[in-house]
N, C-alpha and C positions, 0 to 999 in steps of 0.2 A: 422382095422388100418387106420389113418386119412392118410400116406401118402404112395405112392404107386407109381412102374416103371413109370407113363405116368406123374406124378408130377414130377417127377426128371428129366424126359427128358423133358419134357418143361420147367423148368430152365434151364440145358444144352442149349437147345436151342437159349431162352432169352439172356443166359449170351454169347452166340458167336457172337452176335451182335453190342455188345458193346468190349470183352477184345476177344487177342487173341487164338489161339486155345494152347500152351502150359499151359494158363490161366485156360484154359477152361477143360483143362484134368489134371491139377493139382488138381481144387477144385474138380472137379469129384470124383478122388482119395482120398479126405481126405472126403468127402460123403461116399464113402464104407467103408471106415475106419469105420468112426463112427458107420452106420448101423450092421457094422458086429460083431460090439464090442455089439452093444445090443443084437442082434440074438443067439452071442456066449454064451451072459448071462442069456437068457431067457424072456428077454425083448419083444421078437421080434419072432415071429414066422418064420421068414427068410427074407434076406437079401432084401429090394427091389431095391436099385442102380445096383444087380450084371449084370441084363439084361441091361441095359442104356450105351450104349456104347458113347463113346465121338468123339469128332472129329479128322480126321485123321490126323497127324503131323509125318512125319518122318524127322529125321535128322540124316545124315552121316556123320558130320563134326562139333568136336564144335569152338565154338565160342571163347573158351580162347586162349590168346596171347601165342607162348611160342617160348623161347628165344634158340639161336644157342646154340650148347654148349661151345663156345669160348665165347657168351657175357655173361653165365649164371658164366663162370672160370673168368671175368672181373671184378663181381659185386665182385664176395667173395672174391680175391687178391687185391680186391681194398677196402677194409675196414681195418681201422687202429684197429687193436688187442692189441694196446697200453693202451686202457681204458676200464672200464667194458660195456659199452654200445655199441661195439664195437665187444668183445666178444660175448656179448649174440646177436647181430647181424646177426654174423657168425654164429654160431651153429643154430640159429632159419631158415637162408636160407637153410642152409646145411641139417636141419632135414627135411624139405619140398622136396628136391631136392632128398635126399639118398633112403628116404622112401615114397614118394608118400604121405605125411600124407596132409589133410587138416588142415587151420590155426586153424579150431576151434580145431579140435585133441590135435595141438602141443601147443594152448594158454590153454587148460587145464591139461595140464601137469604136474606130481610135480616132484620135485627131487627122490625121489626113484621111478618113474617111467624111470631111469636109472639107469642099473644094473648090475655085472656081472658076465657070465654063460658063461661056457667052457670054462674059460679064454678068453673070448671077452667082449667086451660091448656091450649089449642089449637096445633097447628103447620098452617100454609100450605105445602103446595109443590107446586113450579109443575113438573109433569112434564112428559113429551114429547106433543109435540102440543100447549103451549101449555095443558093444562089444568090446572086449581088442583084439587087435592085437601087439603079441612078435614079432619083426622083429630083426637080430641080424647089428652093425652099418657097414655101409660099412669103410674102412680105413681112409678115408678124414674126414668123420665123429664122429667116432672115436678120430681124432684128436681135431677136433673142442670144442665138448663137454666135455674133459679132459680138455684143453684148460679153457675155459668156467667156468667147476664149480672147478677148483682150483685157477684159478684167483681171481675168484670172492669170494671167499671162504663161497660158500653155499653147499657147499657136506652132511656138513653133517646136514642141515635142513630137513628130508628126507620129512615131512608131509608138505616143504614150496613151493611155485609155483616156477616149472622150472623157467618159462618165467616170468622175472617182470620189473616193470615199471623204471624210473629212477627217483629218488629225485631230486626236482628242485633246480636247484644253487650248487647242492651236485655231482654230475656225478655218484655217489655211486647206486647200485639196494635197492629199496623197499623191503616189502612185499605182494606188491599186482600187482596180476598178469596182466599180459599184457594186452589188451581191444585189439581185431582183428583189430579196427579202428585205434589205433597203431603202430599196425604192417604194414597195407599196408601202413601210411604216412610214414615209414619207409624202406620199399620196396622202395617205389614212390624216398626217396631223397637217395637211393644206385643203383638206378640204372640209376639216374641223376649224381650222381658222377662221374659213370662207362661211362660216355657218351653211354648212350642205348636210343634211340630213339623212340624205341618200345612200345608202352603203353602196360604196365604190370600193374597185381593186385597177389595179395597171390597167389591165385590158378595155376598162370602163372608156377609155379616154381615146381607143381605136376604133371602137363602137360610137360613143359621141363623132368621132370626126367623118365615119364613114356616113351618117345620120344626116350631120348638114350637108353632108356633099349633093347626098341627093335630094334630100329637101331644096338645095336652092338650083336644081336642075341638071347635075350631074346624071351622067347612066352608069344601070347597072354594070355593063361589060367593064367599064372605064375605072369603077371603083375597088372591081374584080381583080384587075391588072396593078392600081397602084398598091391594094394589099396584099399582092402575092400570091391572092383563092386563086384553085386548081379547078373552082369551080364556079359560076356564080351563084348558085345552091348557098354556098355556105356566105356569100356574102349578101346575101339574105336573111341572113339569122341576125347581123345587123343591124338591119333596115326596120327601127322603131317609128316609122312614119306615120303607122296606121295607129301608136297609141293618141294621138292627136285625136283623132276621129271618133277613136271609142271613148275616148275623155265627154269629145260635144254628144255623143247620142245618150249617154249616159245621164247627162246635164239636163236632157231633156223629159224627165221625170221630176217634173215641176209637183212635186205634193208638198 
């Protein structure tokens, strides 16, 4: 075999020279990938990347913004449900906020990926890795998306995208589905409406919802499961609970 553990890691090497170390242990990761899809198929006599360890990066805390839950109850009360684009607004925050879904989840969404069982309303979505996650909708939610698709009157498009764009000059919804880039400029002017000061993106609003979950006594494992982590690690990086605390000790420098 032309390529072998001490080849990998002196690329590894190479490349942490130049890109940072989450850089550096991303593409790592997508090298074993590859190698182990060939080993898995006979390609390969076995994996060489598995011994090449990468560089050490831990993080406790991510980086996403996320919003109080009074500014997060300001953006959605403060959206005119007067129009259709307004509508699909609210339900598209609300789906992000109730469920933890990422934007990409929620912008590939169609309408029969809202459903209902037990006598509630259900949402479908089809996270990464191709797997569907049933989550049933919290009541605000609920409200939003009934809202949503009888205003709009696409219910019954079932194969049509939940989330779509708006015809220009027409205020009317398309058929073609939202673009993420979309969405956050639509983020970005709701929550300038809302007077939020906070630089927010999509994500801001899976973090917010993951945030009150456990603030009002949800578990870790449970919040894990409704957003799809593969780990609870990473829905940790979430869990803004402790800015609260460093807010009061901080306070407490009374000069």
């Amino acid at each position: 075999m032309a390529v072998n553990s001490v080849h990998i890691a002196a690329y590894v090497e190479h490349l942490g020279c130049t890109r940072s170390a989450p850089t550096v242990k991303q593409r790592l990761a997508a090298i074993r990938m590859m190698f182990d899809w060939l080993a898995t198929g006979g390609v390969l006599p076995f994996n060489p990347a598995t011994a090449v360890r990468g560089p050490k990066h831990v993080v406790k805390r991510g980086k996403t913004p996320v919003l109080a839950p009074d500014e997060a109850r300001a953006i959605l009360d403060g959206i005119d449900i007067t129009t259709q684009v307004g509508l699909r607004d609210r339900a598209l925050i609300g789906l992000m906020v109730y469920t933890f879904a990422r934007i990409g989840a929620a912008t590939a969404m169609r309408v029969q990926d809202v459903y209902f069982q037990n006598r509630r309303l259900w949402v479908r979505l089809h996270e990464k890795g191709g797997k569907a996650v049933d989550l049933p909708c919290h009541h605000n939610l609920d409200t939003y998306l009934r809202a949503y698709l009888e205003g709009t009157g696409i219910a019954a498009d079932d194969d049509g995208p939940l989330f779509r764009t708006i015809g220009r000059g027409t205020g009317q919804l398309t058929r073609t589905p939202l673009p993420t880039a979309n969405a956050y400029a639509m983020v970005q002017r709701r929550a300038q409406t809302a007077g939020i000061r906070t630089k927010i993106g999509n994500h801001t609003f899976r973090a917010t919802g993951i945030t009150a979950y456990l603030k009002n006594g949800g578990t870790l494992e449970r919040a894990a499961a409704i957003a799809n982590h593969a780990s609870t690690r990473t829905t940790q990086l979430y869990d803004r609970r402790a800015d609260e605390v460093n807010l009061d000790e901080i306070e407490r420098i009374l000069i």
